[in-house]
Each structure stands twice: as structure tokens, then as C-alpha cells.
C-alpha positions as MATLAB code, in Angstrom:
seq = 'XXXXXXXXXXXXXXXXXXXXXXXXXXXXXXXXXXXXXXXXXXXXXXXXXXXXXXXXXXXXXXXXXXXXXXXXXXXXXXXXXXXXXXXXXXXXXXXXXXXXXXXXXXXXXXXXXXXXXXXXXXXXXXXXXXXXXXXXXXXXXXXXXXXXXXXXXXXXXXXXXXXXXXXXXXXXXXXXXXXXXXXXXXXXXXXXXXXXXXXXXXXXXXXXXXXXXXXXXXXXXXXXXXXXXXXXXXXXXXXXXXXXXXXXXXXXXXXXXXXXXXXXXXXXXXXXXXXXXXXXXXXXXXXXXXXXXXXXXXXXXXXXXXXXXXXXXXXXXXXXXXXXXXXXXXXXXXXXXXXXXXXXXXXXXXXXXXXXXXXXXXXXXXXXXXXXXXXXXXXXXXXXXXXXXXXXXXXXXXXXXXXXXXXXXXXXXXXXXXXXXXXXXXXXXXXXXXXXXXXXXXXXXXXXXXXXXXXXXXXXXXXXXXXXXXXXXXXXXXXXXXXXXXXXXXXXXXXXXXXXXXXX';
ca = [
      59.288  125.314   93.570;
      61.999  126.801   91.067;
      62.135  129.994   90.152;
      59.987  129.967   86.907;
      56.828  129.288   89.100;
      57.781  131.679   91.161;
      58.011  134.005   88.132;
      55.012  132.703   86.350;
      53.333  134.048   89.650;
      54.875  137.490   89.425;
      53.232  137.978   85.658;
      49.952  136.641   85.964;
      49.887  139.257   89.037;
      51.530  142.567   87.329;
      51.160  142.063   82.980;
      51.130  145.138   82.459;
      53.490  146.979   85.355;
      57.319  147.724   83.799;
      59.576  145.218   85.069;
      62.616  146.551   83.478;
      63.929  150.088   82.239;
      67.268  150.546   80.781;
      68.399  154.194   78.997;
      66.741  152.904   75.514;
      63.308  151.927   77.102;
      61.331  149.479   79.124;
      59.128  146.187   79.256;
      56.284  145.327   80.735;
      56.345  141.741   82.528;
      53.931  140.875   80.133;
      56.246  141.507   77.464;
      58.893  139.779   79.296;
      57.280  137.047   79.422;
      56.836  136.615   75.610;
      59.911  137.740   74.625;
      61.857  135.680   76.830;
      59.451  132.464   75.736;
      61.015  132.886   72.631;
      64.248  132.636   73.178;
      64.000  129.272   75.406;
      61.978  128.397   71.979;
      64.771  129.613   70.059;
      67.146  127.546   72.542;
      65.525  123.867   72.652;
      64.774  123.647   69.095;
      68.275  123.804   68.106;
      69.717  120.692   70.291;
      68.002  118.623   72.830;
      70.340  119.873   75.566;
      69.263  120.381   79.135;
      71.018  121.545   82.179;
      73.516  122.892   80.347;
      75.726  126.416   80.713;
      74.531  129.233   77.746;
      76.522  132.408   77.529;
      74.551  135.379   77.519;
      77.192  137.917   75.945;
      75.589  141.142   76.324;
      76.126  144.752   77.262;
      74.320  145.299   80.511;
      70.626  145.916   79.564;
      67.359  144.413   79.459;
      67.999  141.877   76.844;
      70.392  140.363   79.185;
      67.453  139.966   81.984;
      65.086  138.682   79.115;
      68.139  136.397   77.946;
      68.801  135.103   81.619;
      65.016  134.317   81.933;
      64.925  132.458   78.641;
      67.682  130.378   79.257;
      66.163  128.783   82.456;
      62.900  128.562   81.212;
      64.848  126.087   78.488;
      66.536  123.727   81.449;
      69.530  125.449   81.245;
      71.463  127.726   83.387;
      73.065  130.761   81.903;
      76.776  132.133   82.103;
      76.773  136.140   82.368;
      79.935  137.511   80.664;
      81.809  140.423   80.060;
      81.685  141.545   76.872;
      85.028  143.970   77.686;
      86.914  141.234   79.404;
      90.418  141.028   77.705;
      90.216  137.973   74.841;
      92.388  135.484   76.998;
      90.084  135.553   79.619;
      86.706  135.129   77.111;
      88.847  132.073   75.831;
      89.603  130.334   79.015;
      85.946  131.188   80.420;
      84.269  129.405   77.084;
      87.165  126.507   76.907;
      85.522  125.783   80.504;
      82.044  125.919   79.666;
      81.733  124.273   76.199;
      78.819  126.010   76.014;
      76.474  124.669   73.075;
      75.225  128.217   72.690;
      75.927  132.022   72.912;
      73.289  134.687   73.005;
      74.580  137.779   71.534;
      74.125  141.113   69.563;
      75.084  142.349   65.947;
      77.231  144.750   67.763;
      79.106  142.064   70.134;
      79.055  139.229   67.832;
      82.136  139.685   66.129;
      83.999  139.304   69.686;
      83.106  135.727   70.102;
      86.296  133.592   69.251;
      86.134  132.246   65.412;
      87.107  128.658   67.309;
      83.559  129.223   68.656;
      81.288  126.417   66.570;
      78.214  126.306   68.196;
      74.728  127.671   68.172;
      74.681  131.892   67.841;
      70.965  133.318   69.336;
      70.995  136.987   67.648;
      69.052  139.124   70.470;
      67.637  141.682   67.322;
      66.371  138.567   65.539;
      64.925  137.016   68.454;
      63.098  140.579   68.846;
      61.612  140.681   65.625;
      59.874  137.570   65.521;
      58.349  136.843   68.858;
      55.564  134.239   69.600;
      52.295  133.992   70.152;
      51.769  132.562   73.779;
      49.845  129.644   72.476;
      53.242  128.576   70.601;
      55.020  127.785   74.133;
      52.987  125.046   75.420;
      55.907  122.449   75.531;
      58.145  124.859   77.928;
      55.063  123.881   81.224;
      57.189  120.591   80.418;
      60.295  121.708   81.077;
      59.427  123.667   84.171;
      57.849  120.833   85.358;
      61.185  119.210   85.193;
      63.666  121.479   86.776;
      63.754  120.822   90.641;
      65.136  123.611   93.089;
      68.869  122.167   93.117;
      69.263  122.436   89.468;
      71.719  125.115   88.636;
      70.427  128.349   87.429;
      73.363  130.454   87.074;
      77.279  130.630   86.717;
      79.219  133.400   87.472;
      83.111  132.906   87.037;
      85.259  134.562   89.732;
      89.676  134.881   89.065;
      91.574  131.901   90.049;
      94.759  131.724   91.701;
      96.497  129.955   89.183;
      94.995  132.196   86.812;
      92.202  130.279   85.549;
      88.734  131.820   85.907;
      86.296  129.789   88.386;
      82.703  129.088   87.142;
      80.561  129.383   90.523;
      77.533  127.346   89.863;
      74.445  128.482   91.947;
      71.289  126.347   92.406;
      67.315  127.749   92.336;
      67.205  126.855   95.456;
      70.024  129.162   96.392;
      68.660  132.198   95.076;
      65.026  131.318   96.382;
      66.453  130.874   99.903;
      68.292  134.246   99.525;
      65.654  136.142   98.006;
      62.672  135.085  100.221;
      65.238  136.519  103.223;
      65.722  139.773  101.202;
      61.873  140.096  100.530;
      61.469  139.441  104.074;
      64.419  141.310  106.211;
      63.787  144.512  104.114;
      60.238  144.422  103.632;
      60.277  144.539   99.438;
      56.993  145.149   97.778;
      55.924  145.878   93.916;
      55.983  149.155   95.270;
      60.161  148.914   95.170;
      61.972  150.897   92.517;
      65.669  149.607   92.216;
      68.494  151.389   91.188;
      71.055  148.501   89.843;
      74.853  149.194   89.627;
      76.259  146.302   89.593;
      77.217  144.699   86.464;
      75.409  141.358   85.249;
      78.403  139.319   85.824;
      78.949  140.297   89.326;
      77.053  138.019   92.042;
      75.602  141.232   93.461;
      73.422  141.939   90.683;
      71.211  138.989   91.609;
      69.859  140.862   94.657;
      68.074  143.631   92.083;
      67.117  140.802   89.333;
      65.429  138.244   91.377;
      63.529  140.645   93.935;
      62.075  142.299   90.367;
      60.794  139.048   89.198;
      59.731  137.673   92.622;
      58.009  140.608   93.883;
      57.174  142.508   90.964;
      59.247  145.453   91.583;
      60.616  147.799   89.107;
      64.363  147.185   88.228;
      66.263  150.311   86.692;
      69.528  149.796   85.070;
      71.393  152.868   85.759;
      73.561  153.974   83.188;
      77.343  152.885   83.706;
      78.487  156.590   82.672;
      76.339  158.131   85.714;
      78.380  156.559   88.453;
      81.240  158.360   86.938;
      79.702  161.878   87.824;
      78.216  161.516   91.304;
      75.891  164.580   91.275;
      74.694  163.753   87.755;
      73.781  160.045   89.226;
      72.216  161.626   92.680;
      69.735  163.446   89.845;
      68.907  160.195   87.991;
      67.931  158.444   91.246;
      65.588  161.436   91.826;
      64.408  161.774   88.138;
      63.321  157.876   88.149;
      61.773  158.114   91.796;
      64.203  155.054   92.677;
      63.976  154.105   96.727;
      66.220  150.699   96.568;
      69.785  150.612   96.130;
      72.262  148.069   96.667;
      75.851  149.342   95.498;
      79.274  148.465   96.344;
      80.955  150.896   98.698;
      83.009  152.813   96.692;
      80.032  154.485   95.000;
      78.842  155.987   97.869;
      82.442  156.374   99.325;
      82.725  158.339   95.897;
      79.528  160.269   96.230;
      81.056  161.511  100.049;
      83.942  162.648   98.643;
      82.779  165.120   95.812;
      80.480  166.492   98.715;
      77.473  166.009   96.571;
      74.778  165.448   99.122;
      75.467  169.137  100.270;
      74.154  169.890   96.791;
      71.565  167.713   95.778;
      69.876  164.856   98.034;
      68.654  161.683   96.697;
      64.964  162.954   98.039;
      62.985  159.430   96.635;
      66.099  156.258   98.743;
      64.584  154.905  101.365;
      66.813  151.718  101.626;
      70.589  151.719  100.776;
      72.448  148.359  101.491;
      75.868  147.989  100.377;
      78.343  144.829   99.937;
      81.547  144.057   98.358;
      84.061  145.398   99.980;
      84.565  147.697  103.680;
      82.487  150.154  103.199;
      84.521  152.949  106.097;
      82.121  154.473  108.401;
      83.968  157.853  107.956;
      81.913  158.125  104.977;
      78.577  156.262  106.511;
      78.175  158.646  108.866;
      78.178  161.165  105.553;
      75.333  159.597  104.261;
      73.928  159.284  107.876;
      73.828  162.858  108.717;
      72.483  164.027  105.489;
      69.956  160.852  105.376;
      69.078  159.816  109.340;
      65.720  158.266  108.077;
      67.252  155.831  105.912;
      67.778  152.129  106.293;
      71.764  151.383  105.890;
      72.472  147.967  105.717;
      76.258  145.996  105.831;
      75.935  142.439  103.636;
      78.919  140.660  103.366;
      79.412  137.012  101.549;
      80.960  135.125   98.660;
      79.953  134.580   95.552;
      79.924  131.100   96.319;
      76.960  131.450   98.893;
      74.680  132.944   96.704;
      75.712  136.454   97.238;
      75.162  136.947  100.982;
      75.174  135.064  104.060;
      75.364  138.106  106.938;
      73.945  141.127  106.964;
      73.966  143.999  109.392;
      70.928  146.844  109.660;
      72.993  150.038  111.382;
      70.943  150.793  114.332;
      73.571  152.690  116.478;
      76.343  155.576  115.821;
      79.668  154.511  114.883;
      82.850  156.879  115.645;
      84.615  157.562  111.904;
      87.302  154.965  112.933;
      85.582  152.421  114.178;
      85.053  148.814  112.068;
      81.403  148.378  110.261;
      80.044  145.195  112.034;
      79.163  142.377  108.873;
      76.478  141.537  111.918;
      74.591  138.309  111.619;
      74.015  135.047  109.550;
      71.059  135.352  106.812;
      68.165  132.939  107.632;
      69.458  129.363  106.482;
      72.928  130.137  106.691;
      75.016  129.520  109.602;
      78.494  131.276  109.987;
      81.033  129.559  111.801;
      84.261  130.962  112.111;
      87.282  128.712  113.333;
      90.693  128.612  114.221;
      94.039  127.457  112.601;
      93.505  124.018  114.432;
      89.640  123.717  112.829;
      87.499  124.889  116.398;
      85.475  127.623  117.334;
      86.995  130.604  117.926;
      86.484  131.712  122.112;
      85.295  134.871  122.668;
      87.691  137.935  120.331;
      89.543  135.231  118.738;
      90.244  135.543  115.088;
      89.574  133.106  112.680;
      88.520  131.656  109.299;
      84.764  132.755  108.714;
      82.856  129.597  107.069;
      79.098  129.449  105.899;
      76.788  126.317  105.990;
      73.217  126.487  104.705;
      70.591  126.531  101.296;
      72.762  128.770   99.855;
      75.801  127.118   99.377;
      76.528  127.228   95.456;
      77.123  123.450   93.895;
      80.239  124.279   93.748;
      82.940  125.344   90.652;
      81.574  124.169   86.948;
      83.918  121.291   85.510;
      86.483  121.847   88.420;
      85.994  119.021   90.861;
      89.412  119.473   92.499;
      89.168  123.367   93.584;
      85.639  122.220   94.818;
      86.704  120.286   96.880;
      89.302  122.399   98.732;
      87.164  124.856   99.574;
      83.967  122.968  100.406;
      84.527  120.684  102.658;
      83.100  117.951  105.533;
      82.338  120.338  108.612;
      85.611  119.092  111.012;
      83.826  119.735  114.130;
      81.921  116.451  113.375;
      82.124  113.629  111.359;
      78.721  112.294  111.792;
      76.777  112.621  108.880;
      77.696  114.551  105.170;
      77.310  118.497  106.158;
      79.323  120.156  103.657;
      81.039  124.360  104.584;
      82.595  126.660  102.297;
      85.532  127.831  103.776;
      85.623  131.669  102.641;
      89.117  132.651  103.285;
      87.983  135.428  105.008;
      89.278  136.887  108.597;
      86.458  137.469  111.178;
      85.776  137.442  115.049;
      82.619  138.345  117.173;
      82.176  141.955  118.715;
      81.246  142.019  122.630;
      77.434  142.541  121.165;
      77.516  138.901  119.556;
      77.920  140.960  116.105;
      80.572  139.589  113.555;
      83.262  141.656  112.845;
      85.095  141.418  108.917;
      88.800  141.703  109.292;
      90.406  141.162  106.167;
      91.622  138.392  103.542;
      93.605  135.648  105.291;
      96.202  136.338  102.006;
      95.959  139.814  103.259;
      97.289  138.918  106.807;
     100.934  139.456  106.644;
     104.036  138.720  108.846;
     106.180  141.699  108.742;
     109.282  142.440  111.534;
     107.787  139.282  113.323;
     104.609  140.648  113.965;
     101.078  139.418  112.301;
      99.451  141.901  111.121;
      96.200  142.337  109.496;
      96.066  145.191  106.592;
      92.886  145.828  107.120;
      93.390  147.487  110.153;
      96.152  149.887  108.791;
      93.275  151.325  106.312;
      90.994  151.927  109.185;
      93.702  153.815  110.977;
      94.661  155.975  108.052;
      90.619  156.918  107.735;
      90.095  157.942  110.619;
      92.958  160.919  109.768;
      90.000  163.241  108.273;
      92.441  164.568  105.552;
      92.033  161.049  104.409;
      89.337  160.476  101.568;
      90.264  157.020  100.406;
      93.158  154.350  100.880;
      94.421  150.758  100.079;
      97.330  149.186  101.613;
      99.129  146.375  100.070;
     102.208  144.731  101.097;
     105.227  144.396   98.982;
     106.352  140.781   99.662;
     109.671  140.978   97.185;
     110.359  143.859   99.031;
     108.958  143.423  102.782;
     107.281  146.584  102.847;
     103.405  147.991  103.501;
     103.282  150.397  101.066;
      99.774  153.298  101.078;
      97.621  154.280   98.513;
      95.572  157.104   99.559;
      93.157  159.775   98.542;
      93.472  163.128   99.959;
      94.767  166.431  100.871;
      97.818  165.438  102.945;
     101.080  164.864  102.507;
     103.409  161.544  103.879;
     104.868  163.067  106.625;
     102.172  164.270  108.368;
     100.641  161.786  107.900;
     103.375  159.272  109.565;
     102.706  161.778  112.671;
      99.041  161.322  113.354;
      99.374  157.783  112.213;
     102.340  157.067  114.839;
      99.991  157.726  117.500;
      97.264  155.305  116.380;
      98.908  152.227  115.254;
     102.430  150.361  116.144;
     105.417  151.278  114.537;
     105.890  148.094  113.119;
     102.431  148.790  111.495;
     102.908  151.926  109.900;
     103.570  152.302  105.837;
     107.192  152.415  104.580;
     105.940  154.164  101.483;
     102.782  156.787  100.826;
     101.334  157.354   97.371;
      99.410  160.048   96.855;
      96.397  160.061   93.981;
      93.473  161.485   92.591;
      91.880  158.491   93.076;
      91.914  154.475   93.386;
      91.579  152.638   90.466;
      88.801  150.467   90.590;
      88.037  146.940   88.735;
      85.261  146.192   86.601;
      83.448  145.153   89.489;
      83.487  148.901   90.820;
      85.937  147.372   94.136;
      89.441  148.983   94.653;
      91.848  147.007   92.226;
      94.099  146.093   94.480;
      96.053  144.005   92.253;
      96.715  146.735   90.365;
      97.775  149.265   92.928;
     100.460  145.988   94.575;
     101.800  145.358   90.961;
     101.921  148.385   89.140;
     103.052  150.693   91.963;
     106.604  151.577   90.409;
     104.558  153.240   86.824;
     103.146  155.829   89.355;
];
């Protein structure tokens, strides 16, 4: 099956339940439906293309949703952007995709580059004159033509030469990963989710896809609420939403201001976070206000369909003690290796790598990058069985559990001694002055340098620190801030904080 037969499903069971609610108003499934038959109408009548990348450049509402859904319903797969990227990046992302068409706004459609020569969807047109069902017979063709491995989405991730990536992710993919979800967290229609994270950020296809495969309503949370973490705690509770799944730094955020000794969130039941660390300093915040909860730990790349480990906190953690990532997602195997390409033995460290359904296709027009990071699996040689090697630092726990360490890039050799970056930030939270850090490493200047959030000043904090980590470990410099910048992602911009250090 692909994923418009598994939506098809989803509206012929719920017509007239919302599917989607944004600050300016909602849509039924029904209405979904229609509205997004009309744009694949609006699509395939232009040019006979098929299986090919349309950019939906939209704020983050539901006429992006409705825009997604019309573009695969067309044969196509579409390209989420960001309508405030900065202009260079827009250029290099469409010089990529030579996309044959854009789906825009009046408001946004001035931003597309006047190089730009092909098809322009208007979303307010495409409102105003939607079809009657009977007028979108010829699109049971074209669903009868897309097979699961057909790509249904591309999300471009930063390059390290500078050039964005287009990860291109199959139906199957985000079948295989949703069915999990559905499964591991027990989602019904009954599910109200909260979403965060923005369109073109591979999280976002957790809330999307378990709205239109279980029929669950998906709420798109105003972006100004997560700026004012008591004013979002009374949305939640406002809209009766029980499913969240945020990057940490929201709820890190949330711990800090204190808010759930105000106000709690009375209608969560399930909170899983991904993205980046999330400390348990501030878990165990949530946890004593919230002990009923399910918490849950995902961790994977973008390139494996979001997620490929998860990890449902079922014991207490001490405030400085590491967040288990846990274990693979059914369909994915994890397989972490050493520098010399074999399993790591029992608390070795090594290079996590994923295997399974949800490996993406790889990067869009970028055969050479694909194939450095997807690769034969070297512990055999017996048949094609390709692994995506992440990049990322990770070694098993004495309970079998797999344990995130860091960025390989962020594993530095300073005085002689490796050392792993990550492990300086967990050291420096467990100090409870400490509300929030980052530490980068100043290569031009061989220095660890701190970024931190809290009530404490450098030297006492090079006291408590001295008798938790090495010398050799401990920061050469300390900034203190009001808070950690964070990318458009909602992560800590850490690239910001390593190069711009010197303006602060």
C-alpha cells in the first residue's frame, strides 16, 4: 500500500471529524480531502510530470498539510521549505530541485526568485474554486501507480560544504515508521496532537502522518506560544491536547521559567521528545510534577525517516546521569561499530549505524554524498544490504540500552586526551545552579569554551566542576547568558555560539 490508500481509509472512516486546526480555523477530513483533490488537479493538468519534487512554500499551517497531501496524490513528492530561510539558501535548495512547480501564497509569492520560470499554484485560488468529487476520477489512476518505494517527501538538511542536502524519503519509510508509532504508543482517533515542529523539520512527520493514518486531531500550535512557556502550558489545556512530540529545549525551557508550579498541562498524557539531549535534570521536572505520564527518548536522522530508537522512561534517573536513546524501532536495526568497521564489545564506543524500511533513498540529485554515507554493510559482503552511517557516537549501557554520546565532529583531541563534549555538558548540569549549557571547542584556538544558563558565576563553577570531570576536561572560558540561541529548528545553534563567541 502507499500512503494515499492508507489515507483514503482514514476519510471514508472520520468525514466529518477535524483533522487539522491552525490559529485561523480548521478542516474536516472531508474537506481535506476535496481541497487537497484539487490541487493534485491543479498539479497534473499543467505538465505530465510524475515523481517529481514540488515546493510547497508556505507558512506553517493547514494549507501546507492540504498542499503536502495534494502533491502525492499527483505522483509527486513534495519539498517543505522555509519561507524565512535567508535567499542564498532558497536559491541553492531550488537550483537542486528544478522543481516544475511551487505552491505558494499572495503573501509569500513575491519571495520566490524572479529566475524561477515554472508553474506558480496560488493556495487562495486553489481555495476558491474547489471540485466536485466526481471531477477527480483520473487521480484512482495515479494512486494506482505509485508503489511504496516511490518518494513522498524531501526535506533538505545543511551540508558540509555548504550546500543544502535534499533527503528523499520513500512511502514505505513513513508507513514502516508510523505503523511502529501507532503501535508502540497506542495512537487512536481519540489523539489530540500538539505540533511544534516546523514543516521542514523531519520531526513534524510524526504529528502529520499519525493524523491522517489514524484519524487523530493535529493542532498547529502557534510559533509565538513557545516563546512564553506559561501562555503555551494554557493553550495545551484550552485545546484538550494529550500528544506531544517536541524537541527538548521546549520543555528544557518550560523547567526553567518554573511554570509547571503555576499551571499544569492537566489534558498530556504522552510527551516524547527528539532532536537533541534532552538533560534529565529537567526530566525529572516534568517527572515530579507529571509521574503518570508516558516520557519517551527518540533519537534518529533525518535520513531514517525520523527515528530509528526510542526509549519509554520506566526507571528514575539521578539529574546527572545520561538519557538512554534505548532500543531499535521495529524494522530498523542499529549497529554501532568501531574505527576498524566491527562491533563494538561490551562499553566500547563507536559509530551508531541503522539498517531497515526506513532508510531514506538517499540525497535528491547528489549521487556522490549518497554514497558516502550509505554504504555496503562491511561486516559482510554477501549480498547488497545497504547502512547509513549516522556520524553519531554511541555504546550499550550494562541493561542492553543504547547510550547517545555525541557527534563524532564533536569528539575532540585536546592536551592528548579524546574527549567527548558531550560529557562536559552533562557534568556542568548536574551543578543545580546550572539551567542550560553548550560547549564547543575552539579549534583555531585549542580551547573548550561554555555557554551556560544560570545563576552562577565562572569560578565557582570551575570548583564544583573540578571535582566531577578531569582537568584536562574542564572549560578554559565560561559565558554567561540569558539564554541559548536556538535555530529555526528550535535545537541549540551551536554554530552560532562556536563562531560568534567574540560579539558576546
Amino acid at each position: 500500500m502507499n500512503l494515499i490508500e492508507y489515507l483514503k481509509q482514514t476519510i471514508n472512516k472520520f468525514p466529518d471529524k477535524v483533522a487539522i486546526q491552525d490559529d485561523l480555523g480548521s478542516l474536516t477530513f472531508l474537506e481535506l480531502d476535496n481541497i487537497s483533490n484539487t490541487i493534485s488537479k491543479e498539479i497534473i493538468t499543467s505538465s505530465p510530470f510524475f515523481k517529481k519534487p514540488i515546493a510547497v512554500f508556505l507558512p506553517k499551517n493547514r494549507w501546507s498539510v492540504i498542499s503536502f497531501v495534494g502533491v502525492f496524490k499527483s505522483g509527486n513528492f513534495y519539498v517543505p521549505m522555509d519561507v524565512k530561510a535567508p535567499s542564498d539558501r532558497l536559491l541553492k535548495i531550488f537550483d537542486t530541485l528544478d522543481t516544475p512547480c511551487i505552491i505558494t501564497n499572495l503573501e509569500y509569492k513575491n519571495l520566490i526568485p524572479s529566475c524561477y520560470n515554472g508553474k506558480i499554484i496560488i493556495i487562495e485560488d486553489v481555495i476558491c474554486n474547489v471540485l466536485e468529487q466526481k471531477d477527480h476520477q483520473n487521480l484512482d489512476k495515479i494512486a494506482n501507480e505509485i508503489i511504496d518505494l516511490d518518494p513522498i517527501y524531501s526535506i533538505f538538511t545543511s551540508g558540509s560544504t555548504g550546500n543544502p542536502k535534499g533527503v528523499l524519503i520513500s512511502h514505505r519509510g513513513v508507513i514502516d515508521y508510523i505503523n511502529w508509532a501507532i503501535k508502540t504508543y497506542n495512537i487512536t482517533e481519540e489523539e489530540i496532537i500538539g505540533s511544534q515542529a516546523p514543516f521542514y523539520f523531519d520531526n513534524s512527520t510524526l504529528d502529520i502522518y499519525l493524523m491522517m493514518l489514524t484519524g487523530a486531531k493535529l493542532v498547529i500550535i502557534p510559533e509565538d506560544k513557545f516563546m512564553f512557556p506559561l501562555k503555551l502550558i494554557e493553550f495545551i489545556n484550552i485545546h484538550n491536547i494529550n500528544f506531544v512530540f517536541w524537541v527538548p529545549s521546549v520543555l528544557v525551557s518550560i523547567s526553567n521559567f518554573k511554570v509547571l508550579d503555576v499551571l499544569l498541562p492537566k489534558s498530556l498524557k504522552k510527551i516524547l521528545f527528539a532532536g537533541e539531549v534532552m538533560p534529565n535534570k529537567h526530566l525529572n521536572y516534568w517527572r515530579n510534577f507529571l509521574p503518570d505520564l508516558l516520557f519517551s527518548n527518540l533519537y534518529g536522522p533525518t535520513e531514517i525517516t525520523v527515528d530509528c530508537t526510542y526509549y519509554i522512561v520506566d526507571r528514575h534517573f539521578n539529574d546527572d546521569e545520561p538519557l538512554p536513546i534505548g532500543i531499535p524501532c521495529r524494522n530498523s536495526d542499529i549497529i554501532i561499530l568501531s574505527n576498524e568497521d566491527q562491533l563494538v564489545t561490551e562499553d566500547e564506543v563507536g559509530e551508531l549505524c541503522v539498517r531497515g524500511s526506513s532508510l531514506a533513498l538517499g540525497y535528491y540529485k547528489n549521487p556522490e554524498t549518497t554514497k558516502l554515507s550509505f554504504v555496503q554493510n562491511p561486516l559482510h559482503n554477501d549480498y547488497n544490504d545497504i547502512i547509513y552511517k549516522t556520524g553519531d557516537l554511541a555504546k550499550y549501557n550494562a541493561r542492553g540500552e543504547i547510550l547517545f554520546l555525541g557527534r563524532k565532529d564533536s569528539q575532540i583531541k585536546h592536551m592528548g586526551y579524546r574527549i567527548e563534549l558531550g560529557e562536559i555538558e552533562n557534568g556542568l548540569l548536574s551543578l543545580k545552579e546550572i539551567k542550560n549549557v553548550c560547549v564547543v571547542y575552539k579549534d583555531d584556538l585549542s580551547q573548550i569554551e561554555a555557554f551556560y544558563v544560570g545563576d552562577i558565576k565562572a569560578p565557582a563553577i570551575r570548583r564544583q566542576l573540578a571535582s566531577i570531570l578531569p582537568k584536562y576536561m574542564l572549560p578554559r572560558k565560561f559565558y554567561q547568558m540569558e539564554y541559548l540561541p536556538t535555530n529555526s529548528n528550535g535545537k541549540i545553534d551551536r554554530k552560532k555560539l562556536k563562531n560568534d563567541y567574540e560579539l558576546l
